[in-house]
C-alpha positions in Angstrom: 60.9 7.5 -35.6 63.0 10.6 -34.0 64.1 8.0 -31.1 65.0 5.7 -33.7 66.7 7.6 -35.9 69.0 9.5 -32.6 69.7 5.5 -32.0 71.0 4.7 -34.9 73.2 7.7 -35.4 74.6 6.8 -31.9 75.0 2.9 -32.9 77.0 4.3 -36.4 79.6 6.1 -34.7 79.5 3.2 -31.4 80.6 0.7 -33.8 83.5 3.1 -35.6 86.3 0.9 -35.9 88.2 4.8 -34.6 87.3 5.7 -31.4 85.5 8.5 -31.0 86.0 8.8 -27.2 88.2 6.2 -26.0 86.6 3.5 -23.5 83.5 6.4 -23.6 82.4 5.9 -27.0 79.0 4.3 -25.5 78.5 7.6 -24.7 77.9 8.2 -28.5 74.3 6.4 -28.0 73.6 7.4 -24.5 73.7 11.1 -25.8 71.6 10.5 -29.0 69.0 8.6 -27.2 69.0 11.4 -24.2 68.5 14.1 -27.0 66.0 12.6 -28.3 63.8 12.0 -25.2 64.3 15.6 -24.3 62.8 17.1 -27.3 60.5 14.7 -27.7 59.1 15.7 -24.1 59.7 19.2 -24.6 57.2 19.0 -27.8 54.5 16.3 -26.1 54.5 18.8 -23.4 53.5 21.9 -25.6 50.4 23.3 -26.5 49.4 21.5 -29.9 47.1 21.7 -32.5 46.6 18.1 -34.5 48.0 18.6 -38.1 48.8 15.9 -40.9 50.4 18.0 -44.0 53.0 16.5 -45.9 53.3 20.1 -47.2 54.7 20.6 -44.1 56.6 17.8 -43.6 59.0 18.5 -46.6 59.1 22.3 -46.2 60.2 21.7 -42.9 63.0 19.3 -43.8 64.4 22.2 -46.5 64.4 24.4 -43.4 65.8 22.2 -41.2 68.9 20.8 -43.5 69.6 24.5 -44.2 69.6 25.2 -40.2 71.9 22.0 -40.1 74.0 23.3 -43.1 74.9 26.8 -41.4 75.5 25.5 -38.2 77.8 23.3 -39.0 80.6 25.7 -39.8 79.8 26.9 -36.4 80.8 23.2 -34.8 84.0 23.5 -37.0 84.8 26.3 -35.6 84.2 25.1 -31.9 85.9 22.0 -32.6 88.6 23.3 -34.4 90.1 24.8 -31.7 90.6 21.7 -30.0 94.6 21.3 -30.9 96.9 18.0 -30.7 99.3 18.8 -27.9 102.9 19.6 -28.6 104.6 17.0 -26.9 102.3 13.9 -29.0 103.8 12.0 -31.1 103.2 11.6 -34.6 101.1 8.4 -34.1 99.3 10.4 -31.3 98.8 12.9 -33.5 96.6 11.5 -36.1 94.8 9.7 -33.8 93.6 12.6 -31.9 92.9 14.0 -35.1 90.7 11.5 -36.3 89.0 11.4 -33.0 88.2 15.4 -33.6 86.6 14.9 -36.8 84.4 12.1 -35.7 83.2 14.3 -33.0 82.6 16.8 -34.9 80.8 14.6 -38.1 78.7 13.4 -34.6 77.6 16.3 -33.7 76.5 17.8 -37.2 74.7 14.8 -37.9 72.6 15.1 -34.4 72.2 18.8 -34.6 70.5 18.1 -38.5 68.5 15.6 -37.3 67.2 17.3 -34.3 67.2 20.5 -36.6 65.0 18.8 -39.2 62.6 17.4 -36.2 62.3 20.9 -34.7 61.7 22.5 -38.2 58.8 20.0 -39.1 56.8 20.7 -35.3 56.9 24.4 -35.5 55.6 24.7 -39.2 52.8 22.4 -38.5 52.1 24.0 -35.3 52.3 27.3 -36.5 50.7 26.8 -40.5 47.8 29.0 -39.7 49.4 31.8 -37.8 52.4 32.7 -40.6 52.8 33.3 -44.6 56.1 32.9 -45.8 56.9 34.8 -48.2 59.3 35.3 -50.9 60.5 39.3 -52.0 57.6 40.5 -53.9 55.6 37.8 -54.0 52.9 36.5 -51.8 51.4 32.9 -52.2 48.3 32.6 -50.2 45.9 29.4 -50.4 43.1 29.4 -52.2 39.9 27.8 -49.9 37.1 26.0 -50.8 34.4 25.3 -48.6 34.1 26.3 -45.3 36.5 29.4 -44.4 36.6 30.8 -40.5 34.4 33.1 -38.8 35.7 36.4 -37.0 32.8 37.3 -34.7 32.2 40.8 -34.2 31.1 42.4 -30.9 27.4 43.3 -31.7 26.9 39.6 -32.9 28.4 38.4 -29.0 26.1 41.0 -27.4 22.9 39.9 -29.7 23.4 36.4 -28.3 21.8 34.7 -31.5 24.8 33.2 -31.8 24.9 31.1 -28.8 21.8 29.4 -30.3 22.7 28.7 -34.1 26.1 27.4 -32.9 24.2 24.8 -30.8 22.2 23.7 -34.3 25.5 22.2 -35.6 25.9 24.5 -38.7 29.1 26.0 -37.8 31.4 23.8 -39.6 34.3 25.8 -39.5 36.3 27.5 -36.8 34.9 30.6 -35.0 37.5 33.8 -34.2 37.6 35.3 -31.4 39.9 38.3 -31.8 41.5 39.8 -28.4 40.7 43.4 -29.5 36.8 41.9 -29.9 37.2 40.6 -26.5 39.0 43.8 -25.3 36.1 46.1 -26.2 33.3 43.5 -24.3 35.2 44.0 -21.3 35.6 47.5 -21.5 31.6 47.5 -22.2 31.0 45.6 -19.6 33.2 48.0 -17.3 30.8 50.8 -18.5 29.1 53.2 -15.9 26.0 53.4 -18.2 23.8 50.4 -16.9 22.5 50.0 -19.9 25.6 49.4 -22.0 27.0 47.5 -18.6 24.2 44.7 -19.2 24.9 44.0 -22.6 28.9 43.9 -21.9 28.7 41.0 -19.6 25.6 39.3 -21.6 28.4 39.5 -24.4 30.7 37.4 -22.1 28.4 35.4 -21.3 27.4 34.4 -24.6 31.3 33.7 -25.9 31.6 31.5 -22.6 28.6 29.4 -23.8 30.4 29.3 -27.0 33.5 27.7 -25.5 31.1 25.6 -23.8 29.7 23.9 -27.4 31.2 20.7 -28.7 29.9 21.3 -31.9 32.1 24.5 -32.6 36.0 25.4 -32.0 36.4 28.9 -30.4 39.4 30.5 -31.2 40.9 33.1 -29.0 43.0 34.8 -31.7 45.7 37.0 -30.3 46.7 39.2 -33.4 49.7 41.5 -31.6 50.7 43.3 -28.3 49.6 46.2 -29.5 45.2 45.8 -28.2 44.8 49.3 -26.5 41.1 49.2 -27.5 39.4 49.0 -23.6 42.2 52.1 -23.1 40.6 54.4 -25.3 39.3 57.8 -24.5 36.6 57.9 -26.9 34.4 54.7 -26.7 33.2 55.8 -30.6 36.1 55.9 -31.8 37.3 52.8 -29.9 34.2 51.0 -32.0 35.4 52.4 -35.3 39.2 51.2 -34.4 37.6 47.7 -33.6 35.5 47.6 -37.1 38.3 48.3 -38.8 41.0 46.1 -37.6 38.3 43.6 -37.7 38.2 44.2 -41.5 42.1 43.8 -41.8 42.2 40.4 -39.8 39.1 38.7 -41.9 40.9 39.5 -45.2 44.4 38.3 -43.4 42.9 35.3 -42.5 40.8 34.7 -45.5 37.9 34.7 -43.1 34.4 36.0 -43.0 32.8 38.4 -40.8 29.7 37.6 -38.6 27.7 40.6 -37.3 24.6 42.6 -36.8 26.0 45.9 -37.6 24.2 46.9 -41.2 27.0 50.0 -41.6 29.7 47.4 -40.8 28.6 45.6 -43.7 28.3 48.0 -46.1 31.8 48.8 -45.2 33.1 45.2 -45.9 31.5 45.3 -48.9 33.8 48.3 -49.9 36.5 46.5 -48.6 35.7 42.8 -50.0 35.1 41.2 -46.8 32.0 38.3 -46.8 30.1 39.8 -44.3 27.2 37.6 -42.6 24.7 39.3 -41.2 22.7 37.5 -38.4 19.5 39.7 -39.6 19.6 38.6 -42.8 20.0 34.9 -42.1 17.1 35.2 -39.6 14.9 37.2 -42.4 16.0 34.5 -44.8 14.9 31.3 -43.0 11.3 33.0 -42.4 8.7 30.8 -44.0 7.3 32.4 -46.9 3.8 33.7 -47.3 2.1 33.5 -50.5 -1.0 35.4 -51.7 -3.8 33.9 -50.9 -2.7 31.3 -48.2 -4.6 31.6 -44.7 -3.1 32.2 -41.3 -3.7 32.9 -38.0 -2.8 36.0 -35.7 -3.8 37.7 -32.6 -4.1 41.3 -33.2 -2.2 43.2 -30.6 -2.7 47.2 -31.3 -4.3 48.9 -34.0 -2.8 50.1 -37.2 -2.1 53.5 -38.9 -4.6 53.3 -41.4 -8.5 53.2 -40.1 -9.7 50.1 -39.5 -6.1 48.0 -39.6 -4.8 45.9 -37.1 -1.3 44.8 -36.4 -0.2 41.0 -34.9 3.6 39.3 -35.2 3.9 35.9 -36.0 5.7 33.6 -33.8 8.9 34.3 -35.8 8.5 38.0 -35.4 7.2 38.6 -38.6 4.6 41.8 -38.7 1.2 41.6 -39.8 -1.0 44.0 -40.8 -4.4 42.6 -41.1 -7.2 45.1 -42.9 -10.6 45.2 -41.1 -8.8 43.7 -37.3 -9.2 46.8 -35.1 -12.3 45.1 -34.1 -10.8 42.4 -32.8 -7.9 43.3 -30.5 -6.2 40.9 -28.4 -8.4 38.0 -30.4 -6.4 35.3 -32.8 -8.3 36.0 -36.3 -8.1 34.4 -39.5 -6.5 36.7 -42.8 -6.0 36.1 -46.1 -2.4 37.3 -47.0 -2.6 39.9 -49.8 1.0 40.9 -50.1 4.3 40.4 -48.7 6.6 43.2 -48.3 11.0 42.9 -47.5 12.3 45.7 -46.0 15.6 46.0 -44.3 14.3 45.8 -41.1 12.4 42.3 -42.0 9.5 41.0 -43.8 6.1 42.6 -43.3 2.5 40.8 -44.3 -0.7 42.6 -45.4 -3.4 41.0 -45.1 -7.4 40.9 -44.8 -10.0 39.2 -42.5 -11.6 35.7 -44.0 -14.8 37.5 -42.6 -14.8 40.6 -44.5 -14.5 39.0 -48.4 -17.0 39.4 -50.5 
């Protein structure tokens, strides 16, 4: 429709009964329809995200006829200075003038149309990375639904993540921020071995990420100004991460996923949703009721005298009364009680054997 429309302003002024440039006036359409192909490549060619808004559409023709508007006392000016010669005649004169002003009504016409085209790509390209906003106020969009997710750097290093993502649940797109990705790599520099290992497993869990169809990864670049792997103190390099974290989820409208528990009693202060991978993983935990038999091989004894201690296949612990008997044997137990603790879910229990 851009081609078209460059055509047919080029077609307008080729079939001016004036003129516009002699025996060159084809060059009226030739121009349009070169214009057109350039920016049409220029924008194929660019890194794109696929966005249908008519939102956009409109703000971006208010944009562009007000780009067109100002500039075209700029042509005027430009053209202007174009002057009849002194020695025309006065029948020479007018016709040169009417010539100008039909260049210059040609070129304000393509510069708005290619104004308006230009205007319309970069606001839907760019809808997600700018507000625009008028003096004191701020309009922000409300979301329903599914909102994005800012991953922090413990949930990367935990590597859970790699594993729900591949489950399909993730419906929504996951942030990356570069001062997230900063602080792996400066991890992963580390001269502690310890801290070294769980840098690069950090990498290597947001490259499997990248790697899943079912998700888009977003590598968020929020300024110039990531000096995180540069810091002197690595604690107060995590605190300068958490919090800028917090700033960009509640820029974004976004939530936070995590395993830090003081992180999310931070957000909380801050009115950030925070999703913790612990809780999730505590949540989805079947649910044990008293009085329902199950199985668990005792594994080391308890505190108490007489109490043994088995996990369940989804780590839950078990502490079965009467089992120090029967270490490192699968036994029977009644569940008696279930406790939640922040840590996860513990079940007490007794031995089918020893009711009376």
């Amino acid at each position: 429709m851009f081609v078209l429309l460059m055509a047919a302003v080029g077609w307008f002024y080729l079939q001016h009964p004036d003129q516009m440039w002699g025996d060159y006036t084809w060059l009226a359409m030739a121009v349009s329809l070169v214009i057109a192909c350039v920016f049409i490549c220029i924008d194929i060619l660019s890194p794109r995200r696929k966005v249908v808004i008519f939102s956009g559409t409109f703000l971006g023709l208010i944009v562009g006829i007000l780009i067109a508007f100002a500039l075209s006392f700029v042509v005027r000016l430009v053209v202007q200075q174009f002057q009849p010669d002194l020695f025309m005649t006065k029948d020479q004169i007018v016709s040169f003038t009417k010539r100008r002003d039909l260049i210059e009504q040609y070129i304000n016409v393509v510069v708005g149309v290619t104004s308006c085209y230009l205007a319309i790509s970069f606001i839907l390209q760019t809808k997600d990375d700018f507000r625009f906003i008028i003096p004191y106020v701020e309009f922000s969009k409300e979301r329903r639904g599914s909102r994005p997710v800012v991953l922090d750097t413990s949930v990367l290093i935990d590597g859970r993540i790699a594993e729900i993502a591949t489950t399909g649940i993730l419906d929504c797109p996951v942030i990356v921020p570069r001062f997230v990705l900063l602080e792996l790599q400066a991890i992963a520099d580390s001269a502690d071995r310890l801290r070294r290992n769980r840098g690069r497993r950090g990498l290597d869990v947001l490259a499997k990420l990248q790697q899943t169809k079912l998700i888009q990864v977003i590598l968020y670049d929020t300024s110039a100004r990531d000096t995180t792997a540069n810091a002197s103190s690595i604690d107060v390099a995590e605190q300068e991460v958490d919090q800028r974290l917090m700033a960009l989820a509640k820029e974004l409208n976004a939530r936070v996923l995590t395993t830090d528990f003081n992180l999310n009693k931070v957000a909380q202060l801050r009115g950030v949703i925070v999703i913790n991978v612990n809780d999730v993983a505590t949540a989805v935990k079947p649910v044990a009721l008293p009085g329902e038999r199950m199985l668990v091989r005792v594994i080391k004894p308890g505190e108490a005298p007489g109490q043994g201690v088995g996990f369940l296949d989804d780590g839950t612990m078990v502490v079965v009364e009467s089992a120090r008997p029967h270490l490192n044997e699968e036994v029977e137990f009644v569940v008696t009680n279930a406790l939640q603790t922040n840590t996860g879910k513990m079940i007490f229990g007794r031995l089918v054997a020893a009711r009376t």
